[in-house]
C-alpha positions, -999 to 999 in steps of 0.1 A, spaced: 321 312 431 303 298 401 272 280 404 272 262 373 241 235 370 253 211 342 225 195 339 199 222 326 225 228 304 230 201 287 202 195 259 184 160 262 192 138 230 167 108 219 185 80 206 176 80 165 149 57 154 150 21 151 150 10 119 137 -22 103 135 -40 74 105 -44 47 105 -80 61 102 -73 97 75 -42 91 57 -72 68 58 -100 96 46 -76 126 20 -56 109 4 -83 84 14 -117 99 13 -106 136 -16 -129 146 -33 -163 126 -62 -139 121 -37 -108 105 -28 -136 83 -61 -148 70 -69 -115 64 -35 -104 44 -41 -140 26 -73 -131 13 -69 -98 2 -40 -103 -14 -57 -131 -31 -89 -109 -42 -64 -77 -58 -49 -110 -78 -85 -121 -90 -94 -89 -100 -71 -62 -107 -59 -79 -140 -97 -82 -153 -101 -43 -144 -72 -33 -161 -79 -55 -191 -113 -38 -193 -106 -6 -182 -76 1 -204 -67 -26 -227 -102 -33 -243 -113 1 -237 -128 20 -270 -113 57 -268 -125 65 -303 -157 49 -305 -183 71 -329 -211 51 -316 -228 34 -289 -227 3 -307 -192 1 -314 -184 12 -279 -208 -22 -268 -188 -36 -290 -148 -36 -282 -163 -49 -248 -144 -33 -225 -150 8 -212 -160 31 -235 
């Protein structure tokens, strides 16, 4: 006589993981709610005001080789 239990046996197996696209991910997490979507709206409005005036000062108008404080002040951007 064998006894055999089939069912401890057999190893469970999740089904994989649903994926979605950039768009969905972008309408449930950020545009979920009227509020979710004020808020997405005015960040991504505030990185577009000033990320290009940071990177203009910080990089493009920067003085790397300034010999003095003067004509670091000058280049107007970091020194």
């Amino acid at each position: 006589m064998s006894s055999a239990n089939t069912s401890s046996s057999v190893p469970e197996v999740q089904s994989p993981p649903v994926q979605r696209s950039a768009w969905t991910w972008i309408k449930t997490q950020l545009f979920s709610s009227p509020l979710n979507s004020l808020l997405t709206i005015l960040v991504v409005w505030l990185l577009l005001a000033t990320v290009p005036a940071l990177v203009e000062w910080a990089l493009i108008k920067a003085n790397f080789v300034a010999g003095t404080a003067q004509e670091c002040r000058a280049s107007g951007g970091a020194c």
